[in-house]
N, C-alpha and C positions, 0 to 999 in steps of 0.2 A: 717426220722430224721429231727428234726425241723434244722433251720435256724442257722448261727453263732449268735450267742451272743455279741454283740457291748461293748466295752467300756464303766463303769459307767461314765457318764456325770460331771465334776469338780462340786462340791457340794463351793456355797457360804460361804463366810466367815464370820461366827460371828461379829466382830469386826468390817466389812465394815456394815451389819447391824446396829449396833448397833450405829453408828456413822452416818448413815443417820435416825436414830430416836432420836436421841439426837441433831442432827442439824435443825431437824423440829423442836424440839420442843424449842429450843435456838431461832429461828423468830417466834414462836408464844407467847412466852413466855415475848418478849422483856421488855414488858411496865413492868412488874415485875421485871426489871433487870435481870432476872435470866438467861440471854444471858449472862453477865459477868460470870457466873462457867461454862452456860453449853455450851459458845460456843468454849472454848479452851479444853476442852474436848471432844469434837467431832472432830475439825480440828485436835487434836492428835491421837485421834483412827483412823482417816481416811487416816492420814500418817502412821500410822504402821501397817494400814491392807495396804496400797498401797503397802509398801516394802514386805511385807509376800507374794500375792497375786502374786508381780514378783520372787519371791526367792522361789516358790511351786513349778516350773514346771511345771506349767496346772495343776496341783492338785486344787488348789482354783479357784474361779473363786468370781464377785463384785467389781471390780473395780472402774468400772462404780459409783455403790453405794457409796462406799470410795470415793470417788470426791466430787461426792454431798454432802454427811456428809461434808466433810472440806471445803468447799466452803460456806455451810449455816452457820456451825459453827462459821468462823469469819466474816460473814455477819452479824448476829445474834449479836457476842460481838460486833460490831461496832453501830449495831444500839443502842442498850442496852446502850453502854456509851455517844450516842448520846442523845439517853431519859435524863438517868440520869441527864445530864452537862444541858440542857433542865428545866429539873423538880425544878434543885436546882436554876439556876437562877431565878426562876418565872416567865418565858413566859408562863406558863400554869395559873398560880392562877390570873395573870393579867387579862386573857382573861373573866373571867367570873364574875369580881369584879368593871366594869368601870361604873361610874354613870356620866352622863350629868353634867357638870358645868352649874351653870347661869350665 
């Protein structure tokens, strides 16, 4: 007779995935701004997988993950509206427009 059978192992949570691929992509994304939709979307999916993840009873397991996601996520819109406040002053068009005075 073979061996006992162990407990299936807490299967990951959607949601904490899904929020640390959306918070990558909110700091890769920045200089397109697109850290302003996609990084408040990630820190919320990764507070609501955080609260699922403790309210499972070891059912779920990414926590870890869910961090990350909210943690990039509003790193992400931070930097993104630092671009933007950036772009619109024109510290960037300056840089590349300065001609020598005589």
């Amino acid at each position: 007779m073979p061996g006992g059978y162990g407990y299936a192992a807490p299967r990951n949570d959607g949601l904490a995935i899904a929020s640390l691929i959306v918070g990558v992509l909110s700091i890769v994304c920045f200089f397109f701004c697109l850290g302003i939709v996609l990084g408040p979307a990630a820190a919320i999916m990764g507070f609501i997988s955080r609260q699922r993840i403790s309210t499972s009873g070891g059912a779920l397991s990414g926590g870890t993950m869910a961090l990350i996601g909210l943690i990039l996520g509003v790193g992400g819109f931070v930097v993104s509206v630092i671009w933007f406040f950036l772009y619109l002053s024109g510290t960037f068009s300056s840089i590349g427009n300065s001609t020598p005075t005589p």
